[in-house]
ZAVOVO-781072 format. One record per residue (C-alpha): residue in three letters; x, z, y. Coordinates in Angstrom, 2 decimals. Layout:
residues N
  rest        X        Z        Y
   Ala        X        Z        Y
...
end
This chain:
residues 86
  rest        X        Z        Y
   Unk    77.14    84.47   124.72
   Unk    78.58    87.84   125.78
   Unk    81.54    89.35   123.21
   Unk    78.72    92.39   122.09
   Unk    76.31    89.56   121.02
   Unk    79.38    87.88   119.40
   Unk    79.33    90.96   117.60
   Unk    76.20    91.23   116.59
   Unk    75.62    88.14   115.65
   Unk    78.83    87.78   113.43
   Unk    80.78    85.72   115.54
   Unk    83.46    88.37   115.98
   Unk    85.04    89.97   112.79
   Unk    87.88    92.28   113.53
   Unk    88.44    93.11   110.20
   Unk    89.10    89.47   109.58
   Unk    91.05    88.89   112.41
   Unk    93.21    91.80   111.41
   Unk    94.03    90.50   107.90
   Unk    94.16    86.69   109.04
   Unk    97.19    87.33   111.65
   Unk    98.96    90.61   109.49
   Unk   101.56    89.02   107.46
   Unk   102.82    92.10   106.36
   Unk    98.86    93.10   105.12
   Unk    98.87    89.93   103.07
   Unk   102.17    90.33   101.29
   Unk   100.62    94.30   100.34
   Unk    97.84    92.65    99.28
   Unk    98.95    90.64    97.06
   Unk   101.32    93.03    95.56
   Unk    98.64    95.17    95.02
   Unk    96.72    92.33    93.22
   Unk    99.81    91.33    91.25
   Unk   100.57    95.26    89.85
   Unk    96.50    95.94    89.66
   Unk    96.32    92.70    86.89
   Unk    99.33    93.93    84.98
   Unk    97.97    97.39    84.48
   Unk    94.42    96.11    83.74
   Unk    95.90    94.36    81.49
   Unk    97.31    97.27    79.30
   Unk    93.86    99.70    79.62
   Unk    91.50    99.68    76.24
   Unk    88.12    99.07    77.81
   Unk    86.73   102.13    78.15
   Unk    89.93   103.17    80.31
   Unk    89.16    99.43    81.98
   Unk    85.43   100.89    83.08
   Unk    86.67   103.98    83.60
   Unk    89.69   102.45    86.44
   Unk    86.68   100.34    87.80
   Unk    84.73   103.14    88.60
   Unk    87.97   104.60    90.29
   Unk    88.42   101.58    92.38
   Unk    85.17   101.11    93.88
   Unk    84.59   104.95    94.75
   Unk    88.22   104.12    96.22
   Unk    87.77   100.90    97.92
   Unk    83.95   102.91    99.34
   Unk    85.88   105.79   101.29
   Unk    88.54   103.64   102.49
   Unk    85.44   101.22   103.97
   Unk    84.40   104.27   105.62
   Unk    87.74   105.84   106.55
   Unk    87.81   102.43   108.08
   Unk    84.82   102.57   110.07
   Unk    85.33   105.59   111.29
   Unk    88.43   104.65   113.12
   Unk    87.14   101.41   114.45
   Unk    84.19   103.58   115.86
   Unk    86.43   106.26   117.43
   Unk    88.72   103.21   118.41
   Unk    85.75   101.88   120.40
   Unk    84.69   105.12   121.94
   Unk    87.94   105.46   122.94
   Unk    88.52   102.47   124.47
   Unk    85.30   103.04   126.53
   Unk    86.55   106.39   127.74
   Unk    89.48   104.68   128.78
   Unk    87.69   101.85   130.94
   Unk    85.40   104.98   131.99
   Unk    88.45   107.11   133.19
   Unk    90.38   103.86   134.64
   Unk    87.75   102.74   137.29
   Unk    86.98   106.18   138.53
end
């Protein structure tokens, strides 16, 4: 199987390889979990719904802040093999 049917098919996940072999990513992370429980912790529950909603419009730009740069990453990277065998 060639690495773009890898892709499509699933076989290759970069985000996943990023976050498997960043050590620093995972320590973030789970700072970020630690701190996010303690503050849920002291929001009523309307504030609770209201930091919810925060997070997912948050976590939805960053997925596509994130997408964007693996797609210019990509076109770059083709320009790049374009411009080298020229």
């Amino acid at each position: 199987m060639t690495i773009l049917e890898n892709l499509w098919y699933g076989n290759i996940r970069p985000v996943e390889e990023f976050v498997d072999a960043n050590m620093e990513y995972k320590s973030l992370l789970r700072l970020v979990s630690k701190n996010r429980e303690k503050f849920e912790s002291t929001l009523s529950s309307e504030q609770a719904e209201l930091f919810e909603k925060y997070c997912t419009a948050l976590n939805e730009m960053n997925s596509a802040s994130e997408t964007a740069a693996f797609k210019y990453g990509f076109t770059l990277a083709i320009g790049l093999l374009n411009e080298s065998s020229k």
